[in-house]
C-alpha positions in Angstrom: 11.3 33.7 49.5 11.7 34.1 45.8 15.2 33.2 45.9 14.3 30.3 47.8 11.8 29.5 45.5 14.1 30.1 42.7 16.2 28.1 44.2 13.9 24.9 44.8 13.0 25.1 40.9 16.8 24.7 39.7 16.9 22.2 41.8 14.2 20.4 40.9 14.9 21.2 36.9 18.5 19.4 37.4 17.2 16.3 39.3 14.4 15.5 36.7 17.1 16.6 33.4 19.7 14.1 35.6 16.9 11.4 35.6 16.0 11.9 32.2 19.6 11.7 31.1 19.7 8.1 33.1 16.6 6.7 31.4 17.8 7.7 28.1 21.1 5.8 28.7 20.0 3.1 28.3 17.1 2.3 25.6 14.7 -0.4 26.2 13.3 -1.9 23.4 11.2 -5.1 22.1 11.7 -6.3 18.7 8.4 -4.7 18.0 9.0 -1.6 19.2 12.9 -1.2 17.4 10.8 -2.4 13.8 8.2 0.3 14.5 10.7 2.9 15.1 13.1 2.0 12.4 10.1 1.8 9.5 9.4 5.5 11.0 12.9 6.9 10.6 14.9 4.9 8.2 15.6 7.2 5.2 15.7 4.4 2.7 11.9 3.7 3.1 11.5 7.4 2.9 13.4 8.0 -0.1 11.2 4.5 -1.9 8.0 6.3 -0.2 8.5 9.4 -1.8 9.3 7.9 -5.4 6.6 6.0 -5.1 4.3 8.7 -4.9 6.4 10.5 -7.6 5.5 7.4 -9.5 1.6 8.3 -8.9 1.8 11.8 -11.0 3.5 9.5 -13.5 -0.1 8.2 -14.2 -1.5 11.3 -14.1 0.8 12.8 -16.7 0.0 10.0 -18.9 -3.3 10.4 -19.1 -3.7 14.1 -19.2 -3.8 13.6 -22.9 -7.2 11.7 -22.7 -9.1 15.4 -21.3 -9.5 18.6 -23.3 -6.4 20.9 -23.3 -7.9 24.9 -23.3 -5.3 27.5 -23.6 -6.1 30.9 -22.9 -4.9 33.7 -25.3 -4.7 37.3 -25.2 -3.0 38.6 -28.6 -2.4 42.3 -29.2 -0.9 43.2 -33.1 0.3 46.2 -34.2 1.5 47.2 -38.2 3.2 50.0 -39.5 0.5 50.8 -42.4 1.7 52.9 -45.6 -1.5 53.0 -46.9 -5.3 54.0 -45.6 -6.1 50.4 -45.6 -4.6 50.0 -41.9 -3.2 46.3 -42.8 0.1 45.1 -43.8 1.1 42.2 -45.8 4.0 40.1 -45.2 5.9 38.6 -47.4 8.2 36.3 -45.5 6.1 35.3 -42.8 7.9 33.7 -41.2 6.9 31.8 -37.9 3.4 33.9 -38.7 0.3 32.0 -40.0 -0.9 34.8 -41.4 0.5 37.1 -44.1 -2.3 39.7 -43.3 -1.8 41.5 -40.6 -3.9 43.8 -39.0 -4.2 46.2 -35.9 -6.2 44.5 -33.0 -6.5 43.5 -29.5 -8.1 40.3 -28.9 -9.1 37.5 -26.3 -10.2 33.8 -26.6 -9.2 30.0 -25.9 -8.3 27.3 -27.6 -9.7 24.0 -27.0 -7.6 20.8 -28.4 -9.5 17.9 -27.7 -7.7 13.8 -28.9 -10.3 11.7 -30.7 -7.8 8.7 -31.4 -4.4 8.1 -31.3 -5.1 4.5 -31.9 -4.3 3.2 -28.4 -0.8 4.8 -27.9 -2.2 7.2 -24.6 -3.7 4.3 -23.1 -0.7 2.0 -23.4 1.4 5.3 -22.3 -0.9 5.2 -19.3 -0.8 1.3 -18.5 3.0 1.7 -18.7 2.9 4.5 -16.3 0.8 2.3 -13.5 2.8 -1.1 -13.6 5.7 1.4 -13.5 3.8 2.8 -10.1 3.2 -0.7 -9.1 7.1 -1.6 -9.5 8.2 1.3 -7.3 5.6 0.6 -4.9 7.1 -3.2 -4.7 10.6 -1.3 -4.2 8.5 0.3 -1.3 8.1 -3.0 0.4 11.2 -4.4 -0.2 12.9 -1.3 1.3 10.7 -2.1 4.3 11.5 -5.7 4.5 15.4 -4.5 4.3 14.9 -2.3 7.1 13.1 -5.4 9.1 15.9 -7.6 8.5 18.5 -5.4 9.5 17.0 -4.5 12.7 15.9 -8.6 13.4 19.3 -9.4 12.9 21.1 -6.9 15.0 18.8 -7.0 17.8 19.4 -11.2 18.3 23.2 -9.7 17.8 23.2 -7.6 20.8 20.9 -10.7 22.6 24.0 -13.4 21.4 26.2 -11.2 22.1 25.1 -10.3 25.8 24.3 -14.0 26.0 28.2 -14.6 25.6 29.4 -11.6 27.5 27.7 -13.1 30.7 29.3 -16.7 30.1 32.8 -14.0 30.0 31.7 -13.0 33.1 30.5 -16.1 34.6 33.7 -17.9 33.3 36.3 -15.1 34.6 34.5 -15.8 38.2 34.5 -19.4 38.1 38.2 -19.3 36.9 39.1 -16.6 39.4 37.7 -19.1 42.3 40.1 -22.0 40.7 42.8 -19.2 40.9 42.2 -18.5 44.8 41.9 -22.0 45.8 45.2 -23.2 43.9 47.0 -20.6 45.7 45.6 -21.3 48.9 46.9 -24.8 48.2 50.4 -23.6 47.0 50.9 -21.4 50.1 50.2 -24.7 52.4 52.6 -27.0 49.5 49.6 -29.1 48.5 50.1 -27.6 44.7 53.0 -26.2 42.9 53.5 -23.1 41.9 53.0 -24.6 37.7 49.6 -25.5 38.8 49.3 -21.4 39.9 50.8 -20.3 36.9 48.5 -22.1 34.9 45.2 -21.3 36.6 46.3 -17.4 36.3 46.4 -18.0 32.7 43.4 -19.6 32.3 42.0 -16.2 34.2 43.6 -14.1 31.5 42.1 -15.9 28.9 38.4 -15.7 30.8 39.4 -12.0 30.9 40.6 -11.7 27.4 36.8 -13.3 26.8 35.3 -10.5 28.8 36.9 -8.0 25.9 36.0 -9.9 23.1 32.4 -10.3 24.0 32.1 -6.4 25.1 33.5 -5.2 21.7 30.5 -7.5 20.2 28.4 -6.2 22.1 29.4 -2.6 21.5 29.8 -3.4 17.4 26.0 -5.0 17.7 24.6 -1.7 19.3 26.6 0.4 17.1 24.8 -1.2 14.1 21.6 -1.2 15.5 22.1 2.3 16.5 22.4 3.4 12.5 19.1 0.6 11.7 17.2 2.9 14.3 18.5 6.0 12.9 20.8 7.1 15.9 24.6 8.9 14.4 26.0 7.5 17.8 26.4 4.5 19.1 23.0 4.1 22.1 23.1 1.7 24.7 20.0 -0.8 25.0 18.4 -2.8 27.3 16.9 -5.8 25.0 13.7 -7.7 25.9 14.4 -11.6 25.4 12.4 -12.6 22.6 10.8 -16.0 23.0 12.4 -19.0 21.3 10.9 -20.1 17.6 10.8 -24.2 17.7 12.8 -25.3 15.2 10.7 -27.0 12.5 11.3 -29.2 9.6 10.1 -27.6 6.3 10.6 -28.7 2.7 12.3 -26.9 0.8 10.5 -26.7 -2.7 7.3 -24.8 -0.5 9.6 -22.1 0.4 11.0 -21.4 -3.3 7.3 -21.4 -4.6 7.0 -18.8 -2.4 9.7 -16.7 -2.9 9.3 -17.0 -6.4 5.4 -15.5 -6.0 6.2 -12.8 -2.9 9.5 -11.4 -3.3 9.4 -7.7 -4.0 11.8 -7.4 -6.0 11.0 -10.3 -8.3 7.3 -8.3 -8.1 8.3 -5.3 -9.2 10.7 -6.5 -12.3 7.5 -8.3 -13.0 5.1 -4.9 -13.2 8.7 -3.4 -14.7 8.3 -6.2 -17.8 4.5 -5.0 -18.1 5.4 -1.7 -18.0 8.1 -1.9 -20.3 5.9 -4.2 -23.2 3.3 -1.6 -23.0 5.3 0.8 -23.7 7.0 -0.6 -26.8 3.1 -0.7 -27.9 2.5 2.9 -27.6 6.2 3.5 -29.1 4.8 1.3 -31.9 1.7 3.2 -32.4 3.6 6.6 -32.5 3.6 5.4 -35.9 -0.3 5.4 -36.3 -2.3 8.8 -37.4 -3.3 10.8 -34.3 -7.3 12.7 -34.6 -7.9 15.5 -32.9 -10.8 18.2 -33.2 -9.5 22.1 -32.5 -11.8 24.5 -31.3 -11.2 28.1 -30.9 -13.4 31.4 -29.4 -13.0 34.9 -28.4 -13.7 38.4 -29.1 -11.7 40.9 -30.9 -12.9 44.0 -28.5 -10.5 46.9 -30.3 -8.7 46.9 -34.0 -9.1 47.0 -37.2 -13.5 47.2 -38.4 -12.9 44.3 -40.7 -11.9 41.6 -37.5 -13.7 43.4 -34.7 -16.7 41.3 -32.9 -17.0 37.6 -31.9 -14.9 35.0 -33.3 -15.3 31.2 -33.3 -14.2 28.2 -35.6 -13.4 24.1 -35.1 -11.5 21.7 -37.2 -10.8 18.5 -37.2 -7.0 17.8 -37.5 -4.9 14.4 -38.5 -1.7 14.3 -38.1 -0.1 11.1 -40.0 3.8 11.0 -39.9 5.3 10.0 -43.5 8.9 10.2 -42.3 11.3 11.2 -39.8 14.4 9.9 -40.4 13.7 6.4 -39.3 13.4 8.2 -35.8 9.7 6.0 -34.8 11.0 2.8 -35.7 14.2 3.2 -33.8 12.4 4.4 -30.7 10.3 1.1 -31.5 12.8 -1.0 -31.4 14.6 0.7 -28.5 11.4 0.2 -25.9 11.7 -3.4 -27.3 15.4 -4.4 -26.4 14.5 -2.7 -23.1 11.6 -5.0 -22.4 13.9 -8.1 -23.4 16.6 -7.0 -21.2 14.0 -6.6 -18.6 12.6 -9.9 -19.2 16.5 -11.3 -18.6 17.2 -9.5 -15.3 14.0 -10.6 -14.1 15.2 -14.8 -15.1 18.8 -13.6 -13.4 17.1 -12.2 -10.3 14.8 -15.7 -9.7 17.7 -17.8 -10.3 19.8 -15.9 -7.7 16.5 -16.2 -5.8 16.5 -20.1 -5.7 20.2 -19.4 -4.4 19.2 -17.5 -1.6 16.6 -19.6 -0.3 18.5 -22.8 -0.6 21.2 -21.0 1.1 19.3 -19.5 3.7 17.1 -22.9 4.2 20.0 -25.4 5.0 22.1 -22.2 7.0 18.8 -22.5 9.4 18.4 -26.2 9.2 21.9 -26.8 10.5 21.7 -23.5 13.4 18.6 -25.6 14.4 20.4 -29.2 14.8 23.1 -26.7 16.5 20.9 -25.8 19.3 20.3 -29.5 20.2 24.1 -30.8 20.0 25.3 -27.6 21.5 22.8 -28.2 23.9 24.1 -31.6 25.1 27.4 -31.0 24.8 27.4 -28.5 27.7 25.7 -30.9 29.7 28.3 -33.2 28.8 31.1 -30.7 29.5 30.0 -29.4 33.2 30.0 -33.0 33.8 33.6 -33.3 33.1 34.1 -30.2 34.6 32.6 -31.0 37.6 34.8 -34.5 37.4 37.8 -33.2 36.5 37.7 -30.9 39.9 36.7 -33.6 41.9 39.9 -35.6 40.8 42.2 -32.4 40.7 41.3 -31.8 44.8 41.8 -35.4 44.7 45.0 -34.9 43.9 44.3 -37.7 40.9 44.6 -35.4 37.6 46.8 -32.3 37.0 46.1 -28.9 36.6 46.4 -29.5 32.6 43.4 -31.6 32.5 41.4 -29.4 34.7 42.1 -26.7 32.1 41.5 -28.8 29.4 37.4 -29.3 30.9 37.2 -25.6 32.3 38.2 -24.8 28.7 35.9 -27.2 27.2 32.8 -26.1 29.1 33.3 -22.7 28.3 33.3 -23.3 24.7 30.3 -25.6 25.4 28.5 -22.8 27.1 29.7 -20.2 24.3 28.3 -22.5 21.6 25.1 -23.3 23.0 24.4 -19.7 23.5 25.7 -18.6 19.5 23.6 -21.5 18.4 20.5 -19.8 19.6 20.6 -16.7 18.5 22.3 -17.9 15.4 19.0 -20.1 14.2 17.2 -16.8 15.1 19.0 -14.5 12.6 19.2 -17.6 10.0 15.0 -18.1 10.7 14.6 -14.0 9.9 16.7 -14.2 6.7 15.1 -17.3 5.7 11.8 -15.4 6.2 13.1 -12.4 4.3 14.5 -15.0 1.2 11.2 -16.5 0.9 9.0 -13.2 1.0 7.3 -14.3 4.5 8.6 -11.5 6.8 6.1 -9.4 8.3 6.1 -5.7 6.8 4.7 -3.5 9.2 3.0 -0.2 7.4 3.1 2.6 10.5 2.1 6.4 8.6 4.7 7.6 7.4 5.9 11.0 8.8 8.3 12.5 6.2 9.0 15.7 6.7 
């Protein structure tokens, strides 16, 4: 009975890991659900996520300097005395403060506590948050990159399947041509030319076939790696409904690129950053205030420091010169921000570039669709002419080619014209700053 049982549970383990291994063959995915699980896995939003919260302690840092800084100490002296006084005095002191030194054991804090630096901490901090901002723009550009990637491969694999099944359609249509030529060569109603060149039109259609499965293949590949996948996974696409083609202006769109980019957003909070700090490198130069504070007990040593012990001061620190070391630094933070300030002018420009690119690439996909559109309406009507007159005996077997070939690359165009405006609409949506960046927790482990 056990073995039986036994036996039942194997059996049942195998058919369930068999019909987990079919499901998993095949993925099937909307463009919703590929986005959310590419935003979840893709290490290049991780690796932006985690700087940008790096970027966070930067502030942090920053403004440490604005609270009071208590140090703990626990200081235990010892002196080799020659004398019945119990204290030594040092002549060359040294790193020590003190030339008197005498035998103790004590405990206390220090308290250091900035009254003015004359605005160099809070432009330290300011730098440190549009710094945090910039990264945090990086974030979302990272995202948008991720988006795009995935958009365009998944309407890829959709073209790409799109043109594998006009292969397939085509190799069936041509191996029908095929079968009836030699039906009518066997009873001498065609010649054996008219065979030969139907077979090659098959070999072409078949030729097709391997073209538009390598695409295919390639596409999933790359969408594989945008998923996060290190091999190549087969899916099973939902079709995405058709955008309408509209007719936008273009000087809209670069307003809006120019405003929404990330990138152009974060050399912006860069700039800040960078100005802000060349005002706190320029107030290095400034006097710094601070009041000092210290408090403890001397519990064993020497009669004459034993008991409590407590004093403040207030200290200003004022630099008079350091080799010219402030005003370089000053002057360093400012070439920075200027070359900052150019990048950012560079990056717009190329900006403009990429939207007027990516705006007339979709404009013309779109008035694609439309003439691709007719012309395969066009060409099965030739095609379906061209047969009628080949049975007809009115038209030879090169001008029924000529149309089977011409409707294929009718049906062909039609269907990269599609998916063609749909990967030219996505990067026109990235260029402009408009695609949608979905912001699932991130689970970084």
């Amino acid at each position: 009975m056990k073995i039986a049982l036994f036996s039942l549970f194997c059996l049942s383990t195998c058919v369930l890991a068999a019909g987990e291994q079919k499901e998993s063959a095949s993925l099937v995915l909307d463009i919703a659900k590929a986005e959310s699980i590419a935003l979840r896995y893709a290490p290049k939003i991780g690796a932006a996520w985690f700087k940008a919260e790096a970027s966070k302690q930067q502030i942090v840092e920053a403004r440490a300097d604005l609270f009071p800084q208590i140090t703990g100490i626990v200081g235990l002296a010892g002196a080799n005395t020659t004398n019945s006084t119990d204290v030594t005095r040092i002549g060359a002191s040294g790193g020590l403060n003190n030339p008197s030194v005498y035998n103790r054991e004590s405990n206390g804090v220090t308290i250091t506590q900035l009254i003015t630096d004359f605005g160099r901490t809070s432009n330290l901090i300011s730098a440190a948050r549009y710094d945090s901002l910039s990264q945090q723009e990086k974030t979302r550009l990272a995202r948008a990159e991720v988006i795009l990637l995935v958009d365009a491969t998944y309407f890829k694999i959709l073209g790409a399947q799109a043109l594998l099944q006009v292969a397939n359609e085509t190799v069936s249509a041509r191996q029908l041509v095929v079968d009836q030529v030699s039906e009518l060569t066997k009873a001498k109603l065609k010649s054996d030319l008219d065979l030969s060149f139907a077979k090659v039109d098959l070999q072409n259609a078949r030729l097709l076939v391997l073209q538009a499965q390598n695409a295919v293949g390639n596409a999933e590949s790359e969408l594989s790696a945008a998923l996060g996948y290190r091999e190549r996974q087969h899916f099973l696409l939902t079709e995405e409904s058709q955008y309408i083609p509209g007719k936008t202006d273009i000087e809209p769109l670069i307003f809006q690129a120019l405003q929404y980019r990330p990138e152009l957003v974060a050399l912006r909070d860069e700039y800040q950053g960078a100005m802000k700090f060349s005002s706190a490198e320029r107030e290095a130069m400034y006097p710094v205030i601070s009041a000092i504070g210290a408090a403890g007990r001397t519990a064993w040593g020497d009669k004459a420091v034993q008991g409590n012990y407590s004093a403040g001061a207030i200290n200003v620190e004022l630099p008079i010169f350091t080799g010219w070391r402030l005003t370089a630094r000053y002057r360093e933070a400012q070439f920075n921000a200027k070359a900052v300030q150019k990048t950012l002018q560079d990056a717009e420009d190329e900006v403009v570039k990429d939207v007027n690119e990516a705006w007339l690439d979709a404009l013309t996909a779109s008035d694609k669709i439309e003439v691709t559109k007719d012309l395969v309406a066009n060409a099965k009507e030739a095609l379906e002419l061209a047969q009628s007159r080949y049975k007809l005996g009115l038209n030879s077997i090169i001008e029924l080619s000529q149309a089977q070939l011409n409707a294929t690359q009718a049906e062909i165009g039609y269907a990269s014209a599609k998916y063609e405006y749909q990967v030219d609409r996505v990067k026109l949506e990235f260029d402009t700053g408009a695609l949608k960046y979905c912001t699932p927790i991130p689970q970084f482990h």
